[in-house]
Backbone bond lengths (Angstrom), bond angles and torsions (degrees), N, CA, C in turn:
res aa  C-N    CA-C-N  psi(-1)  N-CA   C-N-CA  omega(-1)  CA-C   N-CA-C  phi
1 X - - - 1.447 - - 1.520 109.73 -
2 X 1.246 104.86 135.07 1.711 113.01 177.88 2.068 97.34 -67.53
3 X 0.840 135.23 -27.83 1.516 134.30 -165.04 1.373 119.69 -89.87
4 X 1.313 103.81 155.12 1.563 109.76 -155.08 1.736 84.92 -111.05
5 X 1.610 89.48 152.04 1.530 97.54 169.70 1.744 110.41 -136.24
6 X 1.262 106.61 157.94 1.141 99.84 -178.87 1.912 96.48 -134.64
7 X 1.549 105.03 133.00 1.455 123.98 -161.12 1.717 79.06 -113.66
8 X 1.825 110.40 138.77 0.684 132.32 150.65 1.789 138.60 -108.32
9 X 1.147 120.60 127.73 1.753 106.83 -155.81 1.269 115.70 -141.50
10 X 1.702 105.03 113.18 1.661 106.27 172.61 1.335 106.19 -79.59
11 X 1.470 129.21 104.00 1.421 136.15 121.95 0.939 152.53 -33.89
12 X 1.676 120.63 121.63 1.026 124.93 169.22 1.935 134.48 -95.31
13 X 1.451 113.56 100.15 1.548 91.83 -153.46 1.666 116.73 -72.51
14 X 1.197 107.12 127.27 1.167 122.59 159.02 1.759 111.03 151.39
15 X 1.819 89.22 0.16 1.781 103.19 -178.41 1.811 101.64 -96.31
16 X 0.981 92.75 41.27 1.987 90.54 -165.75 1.779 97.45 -67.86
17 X 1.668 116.55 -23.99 1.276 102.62 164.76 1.619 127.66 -48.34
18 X 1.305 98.19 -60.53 1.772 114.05 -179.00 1.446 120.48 -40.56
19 X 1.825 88.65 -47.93 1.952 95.61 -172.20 1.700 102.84 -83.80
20 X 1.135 111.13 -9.63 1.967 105.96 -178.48 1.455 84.07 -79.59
21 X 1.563 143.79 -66.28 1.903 129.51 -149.91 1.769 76.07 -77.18
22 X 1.060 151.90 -17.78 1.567 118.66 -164.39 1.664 111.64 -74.53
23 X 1.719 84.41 -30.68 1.822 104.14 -162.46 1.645 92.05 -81.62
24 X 1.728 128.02 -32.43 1.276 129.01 -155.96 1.709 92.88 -71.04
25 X 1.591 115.60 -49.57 1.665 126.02 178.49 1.370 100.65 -47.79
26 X 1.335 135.39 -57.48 1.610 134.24 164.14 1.217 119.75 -35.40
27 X 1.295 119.94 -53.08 1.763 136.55 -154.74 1.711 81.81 -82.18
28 X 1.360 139.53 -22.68 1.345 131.36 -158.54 1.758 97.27 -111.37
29 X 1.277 121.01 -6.14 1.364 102.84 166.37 1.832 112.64 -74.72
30 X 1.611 125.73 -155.44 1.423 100.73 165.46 1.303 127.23 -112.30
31 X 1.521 107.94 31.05 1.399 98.53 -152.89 1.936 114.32 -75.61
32 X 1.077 97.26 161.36 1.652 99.27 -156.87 1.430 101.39 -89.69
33 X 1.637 151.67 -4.63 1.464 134.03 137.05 1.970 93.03 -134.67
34 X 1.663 92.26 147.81 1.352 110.55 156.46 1.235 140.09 -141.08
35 X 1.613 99.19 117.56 1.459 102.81 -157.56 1.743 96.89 -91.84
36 X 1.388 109.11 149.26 1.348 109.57 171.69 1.827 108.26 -136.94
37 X 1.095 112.25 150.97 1.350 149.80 -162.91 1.522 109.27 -113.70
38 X 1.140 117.80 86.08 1.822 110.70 175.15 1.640 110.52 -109.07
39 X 1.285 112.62 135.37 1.419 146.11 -167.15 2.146 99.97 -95.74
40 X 0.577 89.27 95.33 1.833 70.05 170.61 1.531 120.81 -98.40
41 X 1.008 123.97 157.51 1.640 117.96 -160.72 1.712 104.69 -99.32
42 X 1.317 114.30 -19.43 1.299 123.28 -174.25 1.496 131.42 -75.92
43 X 0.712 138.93 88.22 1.529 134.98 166.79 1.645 121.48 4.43
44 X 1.401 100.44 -58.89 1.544 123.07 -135.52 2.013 77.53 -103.11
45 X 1.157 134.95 8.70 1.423 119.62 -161.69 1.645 87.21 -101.34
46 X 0.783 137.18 133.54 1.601 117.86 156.39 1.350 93.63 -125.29
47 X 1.661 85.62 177.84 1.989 99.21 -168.52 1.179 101.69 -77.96
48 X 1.423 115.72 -46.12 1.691 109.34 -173.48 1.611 122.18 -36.17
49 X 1.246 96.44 -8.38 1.907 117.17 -168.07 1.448 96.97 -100.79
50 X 0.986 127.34 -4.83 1.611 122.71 -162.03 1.755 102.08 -73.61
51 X 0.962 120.16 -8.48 1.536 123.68 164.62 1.356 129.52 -74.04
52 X 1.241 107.14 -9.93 1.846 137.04 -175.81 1.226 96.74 -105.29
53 X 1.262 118.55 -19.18 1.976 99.82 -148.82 1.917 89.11 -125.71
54 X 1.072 106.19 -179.64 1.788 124.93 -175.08 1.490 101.75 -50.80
55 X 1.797 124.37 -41.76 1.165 96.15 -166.84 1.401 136.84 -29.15
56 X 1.644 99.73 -65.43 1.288 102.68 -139.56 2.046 109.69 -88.22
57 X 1.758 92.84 26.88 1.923 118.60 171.68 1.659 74.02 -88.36
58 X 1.143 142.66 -72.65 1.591 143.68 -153.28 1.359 116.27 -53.85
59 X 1.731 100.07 -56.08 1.857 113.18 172.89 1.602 95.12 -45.33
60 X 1.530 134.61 -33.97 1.332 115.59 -174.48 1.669 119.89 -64.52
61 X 1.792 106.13 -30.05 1.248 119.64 -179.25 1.091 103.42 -75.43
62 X 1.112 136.09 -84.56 1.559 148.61 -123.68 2.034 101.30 -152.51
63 X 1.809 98.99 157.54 1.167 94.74 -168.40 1.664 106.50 -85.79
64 X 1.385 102.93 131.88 2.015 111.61 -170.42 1.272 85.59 -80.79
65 X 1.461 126.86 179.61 0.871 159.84 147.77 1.580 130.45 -150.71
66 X 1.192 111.30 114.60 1.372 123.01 -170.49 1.261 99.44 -147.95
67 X 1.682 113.59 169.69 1.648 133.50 -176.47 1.433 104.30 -71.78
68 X 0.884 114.70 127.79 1.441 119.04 176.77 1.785 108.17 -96.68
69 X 1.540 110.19 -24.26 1.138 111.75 172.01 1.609 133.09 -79.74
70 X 1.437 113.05 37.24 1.582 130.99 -167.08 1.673 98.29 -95.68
């Protein structure tokens, strides 16, 4: 598909298994960019941490989007 989609996702951290095959079933349709949007459910996660955590395996896939202002 020529069209871009953008997946939005409340997370739960510590399910990074679940949301990597949910996003991999996505990443395997054809669409030509995918931006994604992750929600995290946790308090205690902040972005500044996103270097510790799954993001930035995803930032390799597809474009993340999260607050940078945490």
């Amino acid at each position: 598909m020529e069209k871009s989609l953008l997946v939005i996702v409340r997370h739960k951290p510590g399910r990074t298994r679940l949301l990597m095959r949910a996003l991999q079933s996505i990443n395997d349709q054809t669409f030509k960019k995918i931006n994604i949007i992750i929600f995290c459910m946790e308090e205690e996660l902040k972005c500044h941490n996103v270097d510790d955590f799954y993001l930035k395996e995803l930032s390799n896939i597809y474009s993340v989007i999260y607050d940078e202002s945490c």
